[in-house]
VMD Tcl script that draws the C-alpha trace (Angstrom):
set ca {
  {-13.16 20.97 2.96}
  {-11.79 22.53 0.17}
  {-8.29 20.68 0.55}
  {-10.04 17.56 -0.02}
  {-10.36 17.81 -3.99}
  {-6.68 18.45 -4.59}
  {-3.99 14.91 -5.34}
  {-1.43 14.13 -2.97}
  {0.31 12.37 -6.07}
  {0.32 10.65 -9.50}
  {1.91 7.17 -9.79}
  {2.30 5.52 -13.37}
  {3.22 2.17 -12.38}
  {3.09 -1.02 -15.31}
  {3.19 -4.66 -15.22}
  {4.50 -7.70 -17.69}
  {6.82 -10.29 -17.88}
  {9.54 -8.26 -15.84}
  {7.67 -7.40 -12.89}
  {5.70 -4.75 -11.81}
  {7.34 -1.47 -11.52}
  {7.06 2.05 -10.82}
  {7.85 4.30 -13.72}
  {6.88 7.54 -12.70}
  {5.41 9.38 -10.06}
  {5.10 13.22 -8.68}
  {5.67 14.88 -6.87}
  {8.53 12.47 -5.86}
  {10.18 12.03 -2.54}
  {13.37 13.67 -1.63}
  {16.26 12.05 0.33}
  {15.14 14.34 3.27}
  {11.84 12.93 3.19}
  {12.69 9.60 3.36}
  {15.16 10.18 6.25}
  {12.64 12.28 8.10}
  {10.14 9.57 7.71}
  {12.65 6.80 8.85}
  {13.14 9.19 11.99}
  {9.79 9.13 12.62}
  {9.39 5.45 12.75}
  {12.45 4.56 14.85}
  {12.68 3.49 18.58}
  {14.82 4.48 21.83}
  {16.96 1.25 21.74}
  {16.94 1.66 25.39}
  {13.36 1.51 25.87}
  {11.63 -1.64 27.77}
  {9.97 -3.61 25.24}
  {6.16 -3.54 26.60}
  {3.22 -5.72 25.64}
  {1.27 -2.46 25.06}
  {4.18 -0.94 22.82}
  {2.80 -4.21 20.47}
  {-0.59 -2.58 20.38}
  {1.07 1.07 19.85}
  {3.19 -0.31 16.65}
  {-0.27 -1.27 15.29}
  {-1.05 2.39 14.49}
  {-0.14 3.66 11.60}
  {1.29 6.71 10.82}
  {0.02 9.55 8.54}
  {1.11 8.94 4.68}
  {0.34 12.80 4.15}
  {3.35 15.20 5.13}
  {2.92 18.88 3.32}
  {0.10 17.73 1.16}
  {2.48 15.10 -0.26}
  {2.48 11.27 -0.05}
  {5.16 9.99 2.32}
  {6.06 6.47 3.51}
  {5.25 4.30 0.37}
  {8.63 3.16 -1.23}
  {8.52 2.96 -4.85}
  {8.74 -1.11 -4.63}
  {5.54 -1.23 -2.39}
  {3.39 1.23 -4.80}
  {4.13 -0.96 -7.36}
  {3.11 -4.01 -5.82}
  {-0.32 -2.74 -4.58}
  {-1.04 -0.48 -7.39}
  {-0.85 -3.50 -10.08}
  {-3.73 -5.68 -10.99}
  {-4.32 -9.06 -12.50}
  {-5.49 -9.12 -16.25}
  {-9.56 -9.95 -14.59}
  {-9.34 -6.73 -12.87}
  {-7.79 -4.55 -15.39}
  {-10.36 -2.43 -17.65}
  {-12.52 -1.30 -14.08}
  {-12.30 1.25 -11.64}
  {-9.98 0.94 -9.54}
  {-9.86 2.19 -5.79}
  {-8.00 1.36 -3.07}
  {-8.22 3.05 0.76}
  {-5.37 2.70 3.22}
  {-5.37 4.42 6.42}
  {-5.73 7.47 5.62}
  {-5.09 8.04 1.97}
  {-7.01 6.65 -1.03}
  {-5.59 5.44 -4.43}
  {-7.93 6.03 -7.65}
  {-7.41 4.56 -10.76}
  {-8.36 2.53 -14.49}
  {-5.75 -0.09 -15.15}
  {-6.14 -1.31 -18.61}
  {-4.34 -3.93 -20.62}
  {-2.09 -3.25 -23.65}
  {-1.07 -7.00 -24.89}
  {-1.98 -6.85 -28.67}
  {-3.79 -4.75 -31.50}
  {-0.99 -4.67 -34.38}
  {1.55 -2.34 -32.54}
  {3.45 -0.42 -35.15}
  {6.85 0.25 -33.78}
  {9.29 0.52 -36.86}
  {10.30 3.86 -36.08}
  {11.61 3.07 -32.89}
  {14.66 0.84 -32.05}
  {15.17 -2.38 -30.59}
  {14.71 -1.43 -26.45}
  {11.35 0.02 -27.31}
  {10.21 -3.05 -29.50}
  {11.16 -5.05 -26.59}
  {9.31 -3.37 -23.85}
  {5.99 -3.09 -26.07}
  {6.63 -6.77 -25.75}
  {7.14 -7.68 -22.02}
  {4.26 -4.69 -20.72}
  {0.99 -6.12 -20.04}
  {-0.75 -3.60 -18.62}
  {-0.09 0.00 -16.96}
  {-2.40 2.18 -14.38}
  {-2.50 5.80 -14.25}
  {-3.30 6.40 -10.10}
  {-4.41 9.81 -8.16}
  {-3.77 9.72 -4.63}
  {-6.44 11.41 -2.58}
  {-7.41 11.93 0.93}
  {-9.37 9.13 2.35}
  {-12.03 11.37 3.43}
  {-12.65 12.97 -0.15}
  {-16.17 13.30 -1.61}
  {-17.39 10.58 -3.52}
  {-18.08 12.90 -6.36}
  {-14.39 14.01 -5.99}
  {-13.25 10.37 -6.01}
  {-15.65 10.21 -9.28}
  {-13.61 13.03 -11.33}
  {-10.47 11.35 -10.97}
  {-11.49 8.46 -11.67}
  {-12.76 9.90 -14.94}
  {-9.62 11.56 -15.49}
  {-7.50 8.67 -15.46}
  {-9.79 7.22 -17.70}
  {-9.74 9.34 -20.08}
  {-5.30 9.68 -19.68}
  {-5.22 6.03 -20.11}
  {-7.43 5.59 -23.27}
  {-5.17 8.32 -24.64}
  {-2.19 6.10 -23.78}
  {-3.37 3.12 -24.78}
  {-4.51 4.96 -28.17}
  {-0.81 5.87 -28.65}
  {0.66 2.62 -27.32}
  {-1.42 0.77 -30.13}
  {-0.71 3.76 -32.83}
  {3.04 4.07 -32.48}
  {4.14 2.46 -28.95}
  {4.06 5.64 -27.42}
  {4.35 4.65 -23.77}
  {6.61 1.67 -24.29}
  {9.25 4.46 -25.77}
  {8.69 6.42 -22.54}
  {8.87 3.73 -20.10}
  {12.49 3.40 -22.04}
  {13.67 6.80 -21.67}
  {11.91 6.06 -17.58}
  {13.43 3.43 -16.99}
  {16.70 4.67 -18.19}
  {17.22 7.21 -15.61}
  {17.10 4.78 -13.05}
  {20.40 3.29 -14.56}
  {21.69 6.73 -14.49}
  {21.30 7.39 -10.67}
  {22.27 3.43 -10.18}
  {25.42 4.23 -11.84}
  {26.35 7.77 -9.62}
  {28.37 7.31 -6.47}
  {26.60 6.49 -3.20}
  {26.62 10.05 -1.75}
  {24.86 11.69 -4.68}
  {21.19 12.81 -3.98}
  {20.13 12.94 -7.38}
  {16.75 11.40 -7.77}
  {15.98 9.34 -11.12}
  {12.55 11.16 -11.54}
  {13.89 14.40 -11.96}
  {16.14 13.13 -15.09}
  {12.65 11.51 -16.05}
  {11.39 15.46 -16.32}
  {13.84 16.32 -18.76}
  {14.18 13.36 -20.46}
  {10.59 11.92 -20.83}
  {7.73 14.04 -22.57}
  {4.87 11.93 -20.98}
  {6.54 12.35 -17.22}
  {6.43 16.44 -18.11}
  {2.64 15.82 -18.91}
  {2.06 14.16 -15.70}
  {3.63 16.57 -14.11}
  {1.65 19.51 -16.17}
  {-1.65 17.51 -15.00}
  {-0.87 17.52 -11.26}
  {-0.36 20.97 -10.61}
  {-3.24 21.90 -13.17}
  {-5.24 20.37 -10.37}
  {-3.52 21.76 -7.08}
  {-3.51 25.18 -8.51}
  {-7.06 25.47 -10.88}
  {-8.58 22.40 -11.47}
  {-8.39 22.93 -14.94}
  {-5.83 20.87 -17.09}
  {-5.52 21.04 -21.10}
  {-2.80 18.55 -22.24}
  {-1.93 16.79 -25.44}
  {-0.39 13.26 -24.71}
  {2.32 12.62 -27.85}
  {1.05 16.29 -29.03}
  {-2.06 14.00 -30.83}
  {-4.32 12.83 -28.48}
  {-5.66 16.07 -26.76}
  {-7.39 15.53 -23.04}
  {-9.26 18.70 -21.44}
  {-11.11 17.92 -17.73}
  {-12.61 20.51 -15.48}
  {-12.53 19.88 -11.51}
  {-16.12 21.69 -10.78}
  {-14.87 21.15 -6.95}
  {-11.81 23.82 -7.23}
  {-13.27 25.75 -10.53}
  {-16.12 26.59 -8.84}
  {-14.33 27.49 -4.86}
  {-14.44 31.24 -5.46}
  {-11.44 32.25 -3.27}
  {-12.43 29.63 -1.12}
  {-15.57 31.92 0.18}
  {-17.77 29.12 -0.83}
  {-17.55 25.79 -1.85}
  {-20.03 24.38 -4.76}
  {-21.21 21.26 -5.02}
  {-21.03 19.63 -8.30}
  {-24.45 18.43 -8.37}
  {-25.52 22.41 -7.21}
  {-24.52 23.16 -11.12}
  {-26.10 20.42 -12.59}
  {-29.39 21.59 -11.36}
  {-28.66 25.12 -11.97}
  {-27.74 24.45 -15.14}
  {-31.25 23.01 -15.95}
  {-32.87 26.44 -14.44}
  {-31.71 28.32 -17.00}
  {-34.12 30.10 -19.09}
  {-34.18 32.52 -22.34}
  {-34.30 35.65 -20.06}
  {-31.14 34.71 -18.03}
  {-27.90 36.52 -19.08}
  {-24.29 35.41 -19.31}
  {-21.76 36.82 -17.34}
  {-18.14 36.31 -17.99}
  {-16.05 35.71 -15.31}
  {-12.54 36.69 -16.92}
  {-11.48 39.26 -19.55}
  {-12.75 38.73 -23.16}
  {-9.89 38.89 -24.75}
  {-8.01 36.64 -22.35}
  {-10.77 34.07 -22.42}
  {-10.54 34.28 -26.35}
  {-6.90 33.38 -26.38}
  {-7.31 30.87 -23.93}
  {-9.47 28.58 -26.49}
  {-7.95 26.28 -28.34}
  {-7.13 26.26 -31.76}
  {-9.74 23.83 -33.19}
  {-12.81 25.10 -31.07}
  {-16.53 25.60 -31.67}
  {-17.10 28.62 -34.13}
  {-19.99 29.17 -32.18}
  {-18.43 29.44 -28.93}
  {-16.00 32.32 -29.95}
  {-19.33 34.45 -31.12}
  {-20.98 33.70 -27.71}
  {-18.17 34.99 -26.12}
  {-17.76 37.88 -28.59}
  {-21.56 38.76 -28.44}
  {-22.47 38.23 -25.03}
  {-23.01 41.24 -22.66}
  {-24.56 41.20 -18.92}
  {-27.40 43.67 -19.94}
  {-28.62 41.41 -22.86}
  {-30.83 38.29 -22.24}
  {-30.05 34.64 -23.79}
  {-32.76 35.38 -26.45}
  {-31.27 38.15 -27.66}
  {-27.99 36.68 -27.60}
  {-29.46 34.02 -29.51}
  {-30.42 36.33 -32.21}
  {-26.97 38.98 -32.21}
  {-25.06 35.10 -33.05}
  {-27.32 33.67 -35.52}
  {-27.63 30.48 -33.47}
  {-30.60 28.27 -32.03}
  {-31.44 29.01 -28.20}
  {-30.88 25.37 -27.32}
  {-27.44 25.61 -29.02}
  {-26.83 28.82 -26.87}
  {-28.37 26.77 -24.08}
  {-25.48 24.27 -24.34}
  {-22.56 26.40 -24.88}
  {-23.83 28.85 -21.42}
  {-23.84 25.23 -19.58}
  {-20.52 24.62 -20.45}
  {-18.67 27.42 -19.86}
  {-20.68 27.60 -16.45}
  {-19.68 24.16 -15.27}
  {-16.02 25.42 -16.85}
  {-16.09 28.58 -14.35}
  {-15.55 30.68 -17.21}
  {-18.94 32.45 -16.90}
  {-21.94 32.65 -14.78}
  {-25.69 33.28 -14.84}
  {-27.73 36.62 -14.12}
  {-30.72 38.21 -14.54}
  {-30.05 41.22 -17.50}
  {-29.24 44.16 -15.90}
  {-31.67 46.77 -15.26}
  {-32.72 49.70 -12.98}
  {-35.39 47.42 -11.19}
  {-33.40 44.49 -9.97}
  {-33.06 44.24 -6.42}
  {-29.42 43.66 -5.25}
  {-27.88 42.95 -1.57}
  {-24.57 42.70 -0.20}
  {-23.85 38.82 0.20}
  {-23.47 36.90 3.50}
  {-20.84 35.29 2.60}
  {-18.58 38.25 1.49}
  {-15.23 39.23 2.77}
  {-15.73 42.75 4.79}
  {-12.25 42.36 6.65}
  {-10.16 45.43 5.80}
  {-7.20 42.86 4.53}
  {-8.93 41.41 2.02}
  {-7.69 41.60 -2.06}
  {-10.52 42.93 -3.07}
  {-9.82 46.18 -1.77}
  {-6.55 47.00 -3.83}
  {-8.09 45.29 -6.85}
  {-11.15 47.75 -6.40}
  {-9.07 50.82 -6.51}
  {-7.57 49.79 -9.47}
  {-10.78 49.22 -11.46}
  {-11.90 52.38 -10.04}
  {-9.31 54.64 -10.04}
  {-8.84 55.15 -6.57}
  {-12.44 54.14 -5.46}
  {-13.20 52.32 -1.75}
  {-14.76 48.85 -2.07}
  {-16.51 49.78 1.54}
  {-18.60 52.55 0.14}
  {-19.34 50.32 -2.95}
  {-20.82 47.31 -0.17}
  {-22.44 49.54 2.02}
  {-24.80 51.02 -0.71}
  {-26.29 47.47 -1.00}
  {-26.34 46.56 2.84}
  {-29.80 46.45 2.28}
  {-31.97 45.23 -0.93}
  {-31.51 48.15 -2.90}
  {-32.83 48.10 -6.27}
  {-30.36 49.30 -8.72}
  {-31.54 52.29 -9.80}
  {-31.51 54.25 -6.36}
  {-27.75 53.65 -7.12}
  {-28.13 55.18 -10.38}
  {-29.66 58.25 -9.16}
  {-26.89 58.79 -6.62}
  {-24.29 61.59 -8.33}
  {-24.40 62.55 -11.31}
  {-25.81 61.02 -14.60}
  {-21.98 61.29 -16.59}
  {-21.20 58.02 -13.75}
  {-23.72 55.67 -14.49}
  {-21.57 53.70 -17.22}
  {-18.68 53.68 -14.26}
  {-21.61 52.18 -12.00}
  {-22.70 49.39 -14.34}
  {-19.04 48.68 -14.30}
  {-18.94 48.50 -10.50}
  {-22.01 46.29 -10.80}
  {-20.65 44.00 -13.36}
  {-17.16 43.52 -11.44}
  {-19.20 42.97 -8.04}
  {-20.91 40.40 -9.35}
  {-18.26 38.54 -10.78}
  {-16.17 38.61 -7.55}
  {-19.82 36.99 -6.23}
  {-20.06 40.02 -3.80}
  {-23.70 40.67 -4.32}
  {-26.62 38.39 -4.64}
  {-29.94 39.47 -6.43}
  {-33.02 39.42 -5.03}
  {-36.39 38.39 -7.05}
  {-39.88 38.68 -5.81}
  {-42.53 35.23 -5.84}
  {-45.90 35.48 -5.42}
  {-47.85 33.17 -3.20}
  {-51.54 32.57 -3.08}
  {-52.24 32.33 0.67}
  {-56.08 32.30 2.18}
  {-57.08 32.97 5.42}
  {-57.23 29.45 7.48}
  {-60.74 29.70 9.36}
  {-63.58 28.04 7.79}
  {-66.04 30.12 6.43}
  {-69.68 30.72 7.78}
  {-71.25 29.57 4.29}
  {-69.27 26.08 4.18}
  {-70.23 25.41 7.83}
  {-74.06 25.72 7.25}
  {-72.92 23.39 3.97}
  {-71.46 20.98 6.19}
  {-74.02 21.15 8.88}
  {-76.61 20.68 5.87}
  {-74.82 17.48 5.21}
  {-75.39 15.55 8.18}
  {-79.43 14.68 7.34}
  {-81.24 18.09 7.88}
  {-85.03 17.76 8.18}
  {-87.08 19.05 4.85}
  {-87.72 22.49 6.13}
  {-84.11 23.24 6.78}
  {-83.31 21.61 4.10}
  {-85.33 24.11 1.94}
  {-84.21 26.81 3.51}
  {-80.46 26.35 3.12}
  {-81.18 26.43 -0.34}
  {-82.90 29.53 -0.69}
  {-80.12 30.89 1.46}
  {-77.48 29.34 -1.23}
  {-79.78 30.72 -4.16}
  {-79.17 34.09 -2.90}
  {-75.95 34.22 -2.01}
  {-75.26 33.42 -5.43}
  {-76.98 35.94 -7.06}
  {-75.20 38.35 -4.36}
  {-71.21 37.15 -4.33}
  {-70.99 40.45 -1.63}
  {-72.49 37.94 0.93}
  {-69.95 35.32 0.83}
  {-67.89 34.96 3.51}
  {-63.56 34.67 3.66}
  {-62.78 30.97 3.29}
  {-60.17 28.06 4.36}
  {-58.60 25.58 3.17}
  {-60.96 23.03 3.74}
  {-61.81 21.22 0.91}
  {-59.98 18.05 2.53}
  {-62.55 18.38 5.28}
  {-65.85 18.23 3.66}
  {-67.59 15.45 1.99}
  {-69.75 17.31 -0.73}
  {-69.30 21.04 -0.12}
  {-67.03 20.98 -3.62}
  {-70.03 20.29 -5.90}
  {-72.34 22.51 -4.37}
  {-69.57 25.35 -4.39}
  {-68.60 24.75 -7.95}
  {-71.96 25.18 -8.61}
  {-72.45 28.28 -6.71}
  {-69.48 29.87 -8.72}
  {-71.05 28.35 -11.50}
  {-74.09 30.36 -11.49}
  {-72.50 33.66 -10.17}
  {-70.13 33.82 -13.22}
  {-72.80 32.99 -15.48}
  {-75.40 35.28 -14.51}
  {-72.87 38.31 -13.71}
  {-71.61 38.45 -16.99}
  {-74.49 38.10 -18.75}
  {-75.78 41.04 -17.84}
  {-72.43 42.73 -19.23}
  {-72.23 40.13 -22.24}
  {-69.17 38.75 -21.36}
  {-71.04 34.95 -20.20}
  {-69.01 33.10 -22.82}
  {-65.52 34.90 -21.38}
  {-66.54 34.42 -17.87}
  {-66.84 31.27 -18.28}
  {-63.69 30.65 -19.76}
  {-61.77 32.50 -16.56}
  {-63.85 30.25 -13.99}
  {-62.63 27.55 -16.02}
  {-59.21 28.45 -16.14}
  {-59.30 28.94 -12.35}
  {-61.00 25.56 -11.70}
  {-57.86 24.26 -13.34}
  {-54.81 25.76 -11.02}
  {-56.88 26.30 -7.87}
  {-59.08 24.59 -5.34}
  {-62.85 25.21 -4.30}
  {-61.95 26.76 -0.70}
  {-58.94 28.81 -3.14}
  {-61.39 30.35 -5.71}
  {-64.15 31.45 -2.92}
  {-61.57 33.55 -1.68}
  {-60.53 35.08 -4.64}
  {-64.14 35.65 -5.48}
  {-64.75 37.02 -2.88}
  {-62.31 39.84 -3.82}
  {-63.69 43.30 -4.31}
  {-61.48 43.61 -7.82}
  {-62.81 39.86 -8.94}
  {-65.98 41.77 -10.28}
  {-64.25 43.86 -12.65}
  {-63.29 41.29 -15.83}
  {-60.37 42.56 -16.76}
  {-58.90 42.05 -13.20}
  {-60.34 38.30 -12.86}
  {-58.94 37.73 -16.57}
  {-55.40 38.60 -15.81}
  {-55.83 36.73 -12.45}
  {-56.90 33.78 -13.85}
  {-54.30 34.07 -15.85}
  {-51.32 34.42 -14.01}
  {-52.56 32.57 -10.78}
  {-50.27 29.00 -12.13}
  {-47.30 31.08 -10.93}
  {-48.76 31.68 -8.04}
  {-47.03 28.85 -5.65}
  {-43.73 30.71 -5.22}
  {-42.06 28.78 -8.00}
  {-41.93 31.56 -10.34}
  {-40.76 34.99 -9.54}
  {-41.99 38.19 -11.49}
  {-39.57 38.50 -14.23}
  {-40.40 34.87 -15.14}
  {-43.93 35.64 -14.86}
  {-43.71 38.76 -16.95}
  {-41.51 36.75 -19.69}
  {-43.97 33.93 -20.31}
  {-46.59 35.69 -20.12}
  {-45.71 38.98 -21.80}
  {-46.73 41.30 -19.33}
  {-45.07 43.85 -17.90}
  {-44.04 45.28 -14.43}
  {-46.94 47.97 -13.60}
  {-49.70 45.31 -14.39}
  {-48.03 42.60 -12.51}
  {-47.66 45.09 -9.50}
  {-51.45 46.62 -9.68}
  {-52.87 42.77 -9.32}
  {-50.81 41.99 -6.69}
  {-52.45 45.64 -4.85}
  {-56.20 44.84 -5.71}
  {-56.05 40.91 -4.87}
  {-53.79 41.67 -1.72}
  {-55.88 40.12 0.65}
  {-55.09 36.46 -1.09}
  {-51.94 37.39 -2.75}
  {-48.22 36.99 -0.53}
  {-45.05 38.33 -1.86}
  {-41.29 37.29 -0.41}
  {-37.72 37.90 -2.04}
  {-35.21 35.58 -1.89}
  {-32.64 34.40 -5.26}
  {-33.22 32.55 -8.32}
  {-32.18 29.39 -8.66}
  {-30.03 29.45 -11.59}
  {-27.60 30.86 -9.64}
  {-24.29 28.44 -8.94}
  {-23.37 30.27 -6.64}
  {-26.14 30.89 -4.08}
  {-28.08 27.23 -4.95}
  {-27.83 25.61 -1.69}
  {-30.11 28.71 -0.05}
  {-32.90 27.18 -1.79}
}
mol new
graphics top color blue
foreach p $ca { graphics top sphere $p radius 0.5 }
foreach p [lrange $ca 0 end-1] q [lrange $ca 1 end] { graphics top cylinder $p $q radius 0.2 }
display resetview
């Protein structure tokens, strides 16, 4: 569920010779809260006291009120949420009922503290904390890989701290100012409802950071803090980055593996405005990244891109992974009038959706619902093109562009399989049959029925896969093809090339697999058997025609025309490419 990545709260609670306490934690519980939880957990005084009621106060009730932590004082977080000195420096994680507590305490005794510049209540607190944890509160039911981001979130908070602490006691001066407003509120008559962690906001710079890095994660996942404005911390939560309007959730591990199907043909599509994803950078970032940004367009291909930017394609490589995994940008094939686009499965059709009033405004009055329904079937784009006149095709590659951002449409890409028919052939049978200790005369005449039908190929039969079957049919066959190939060509003088092609094939296909494809009318013509040879690798539906026609530098018509004239062993399908996030778990 996509509620299961965001915190229910962050606790910074320390330890030392003064206890363990609770310095600061958010969001904090109001006075109401704690009366409406005490309400909750009182009985009718009146009530018989039952040995079943025994069994009743066992269970426990929910912690989580409003997507907030309830019913944990302040003195009881503190106690569970501190760790002796063997513990500290590991992860930390702790499950009750039904919340779960994630954290990395660390100690803090030691390393030449340099705390001049502060006065005397801060040079004492450096010396009585031991130790401190920085803990997320999650569902108990989150995703391990969840539970694994914040966990490396709080790891990287507390090195930060601990950086500081050691640099200029940093977080002893805060737990000061903390601790501080807890003498304030102590001090206020009994009937005020002030709570010491809001005087913490405005007092305590670290307590405003924690508070910045909470609802980074409720609201985008993304947080960008700098703890004593040195030490700057940046974490992406792929888990609410990636949940597109919560249409579909991606798994983290879904962009690792997309992220390795990336190729030099792929494009980059950003998901927000240029300029505002410019000014969202900060100050001290990658050169290179700002060109990438600048120089990347949805109708150019990573290559290119690599050469408008003056960089390496593996440096490209790296900057497109990490603005994917950042949700800043995603990956498409360039476009073009030939790719094949459908509306998506999972897209919102319901008249009350966003999307509609965000349409018009792109569009100038346009209707998202005419937009979808020209791509309710795979359409390829230029049938859109043609629609209307010529002047709107820059208006429709904007349509496209914003479509595909909003994950709307889904493109399709063709594979090729190499299929052959699954009944055994007559020739193989009187192989196998030969096999089983033939007398002489049979014997010899199987072989003058093999030496002809290799200097005929028209008289070979459609084959099976059966090469698992027989015992020494593959020798025989090889041998067969052996002799065809050799003896066709050299009557063109094209042996030596031949050759070369049978060999090639030999390589990426089995015996029963290049029977059939010889016995293909358009496997006598060279040219036809070259290019087959030469493309039949991608011919296991791993590899779909833009691929092919990259790596191998061919282009569209020729790729089409083989798969006419070798369409009896030759199966297309459509279905997406695998470098894209969003559609990975179709695969």
């Amino acid at each position: 569920m996509p509620g299961r990545s965001t915190p229910l709260s962050v606790i910074l609670v320390s330890s030392g010779s003064k206890g363990n306490r609770l310095l600061f934690r958010y969001p904090y519980q109001e006075e109401s809260d704690k009366e409406v939880v005490q309400k909750n957990r009182t009985r009718n005084p009146y009530a018989l006291q039952l040995p079943e009621d025994d069994l009743n106060d066992c269970k426990p009730a929910s912690s989580i009120r409003h997507g907030k932590l309830v019913g944990y004082s302040d003195e009881i977080l503190a106690h569970i949420l501190t760790t002796e000195t063997g513990l500290c420096d590991h992860r930390f994680e702790l499950t009750i009922d039904d919340v779960k507590f994630v954290g990395q305490p660390t100690l803090i005794v030691g390393g030449g503290r340099k705390l001049r510049r502060h006065d005397e209540k801060t040079r004492r607190e450096s010396r009585t904390m031991a130790m401190f944890n920085l803990v997320f509160v999650l569902h108990a039911s989150a995703d391990p890989s969840v539970v694994g981001c914040y966990h490396d979130l709080s790891k990287r908070l507390v090195l930060a701290l601990k950086h500081e602490e050691r640099r200029c006691g940093y977080l002893s001066h805060q737990a000061v100012l903390m601790m501080s407003a807890h003498d304030e509120v102590a001090a206020m008559p009994e009937d005020a409802e002030e709570s010491p962690f809001s005087i913490m906001l405005q007092k305590s710079k670290l307590c405003r950071d924690l508070r910045h890095v909470f609802n980074g994660l409720c609201d985008k996942g993304v947080i960008h803090v700098f703890i004593n404005n040195w030490i700057e911390v940046s974490f992406c939560l792929p888990h609410k980055v990636h949940n597109v309007d919560q249409m579909v959730v991606i798994d983290p591990t879904m962009i690792e593996q997309s992220l390795l199907a990336i190729r030099p043909y792929h494009a980059l599509l950003l998901l927000e405005d240029e300029k505002e994803l410019q000014q969202s950078l900060p100050k001290d970032c990658s050169p290179s990244l700002r060109r990438v940004i600048k120089w990347s367009s949805p109708l150019n291909s990573l290559q290119r891109l690599s050469q408008d930017t003056d960089l390496a394609l593996s440096q490209v490589f790296q900057i497109v992974g990490h603005m994917v995994y950042w949700g800043k940008a995603t990956i498409i094939y360039p476009i073009c009038g030939s790719n094949v686009y459908i509306l998506s499965p999972r897209a919102p059709t319901s008249a009350n959706s966003p999307y509609h009033e965000e349409f018009r405004d792109i569009t100038a009055g346009g209707f998202l619902t005419e937009a979808l329904a020209a791509f309710s079937q795979p359409t390829p784009f230029s049938d859109v093109m043609n629609i209307g006149e010529k002047e709107n095709e820059a208006e429709k590659v904007k349509i496209l562009v914003w479509l595909l951002q909003k994950r709307l449409l889904i493109q399709l890409h063709t594979y090729v399989f190499l299929m052959i028919p699954t009944e055994r052939p007559t020739q193989l049978v009187n192989l196998q049959d030969k096999h089983s200790r033939p007398s002489p005369s049979s014997s010899s005449a199987s072989q003058d029925k093999n030496s002809s039908a290799s200097t005929n190929p028209s008289h070979h039969g459609s084959t099976g896969n059966v090469a698992d079957n027989m015992s020494m049919d593959s020798d025989e066959l090889s041998t067969s093809l052996d002799s065809y190939s050799t003896l066709s060509l050299d009557n063109e003088g094209h042996g030596h090339s031949r050759q070369k092609f049978m060999d090639m094939l030999k390589e990426n296909l089995t015996e029963a697999e290049r029977q059939c494809v010889m016995n293909v009318p358009a496997a006598k013509k060279p040219e036809d058997l070259k290019l087959f040879a030469r493309l039949c690798p991608y011919f296991r539906g791993r590899h779909h025609l833009e691929e092919i026609m990259y790596y191998e530098n061919v282009n569209r018509s020729q790729v089409y025309m083989l798969l006419e004239k070798f369409k009896q062993v030759l199966v297309v399908c459509t279905h997406q490419d695998a470098a894209t996030v969003a559609y990975k778990e179709f695969l």
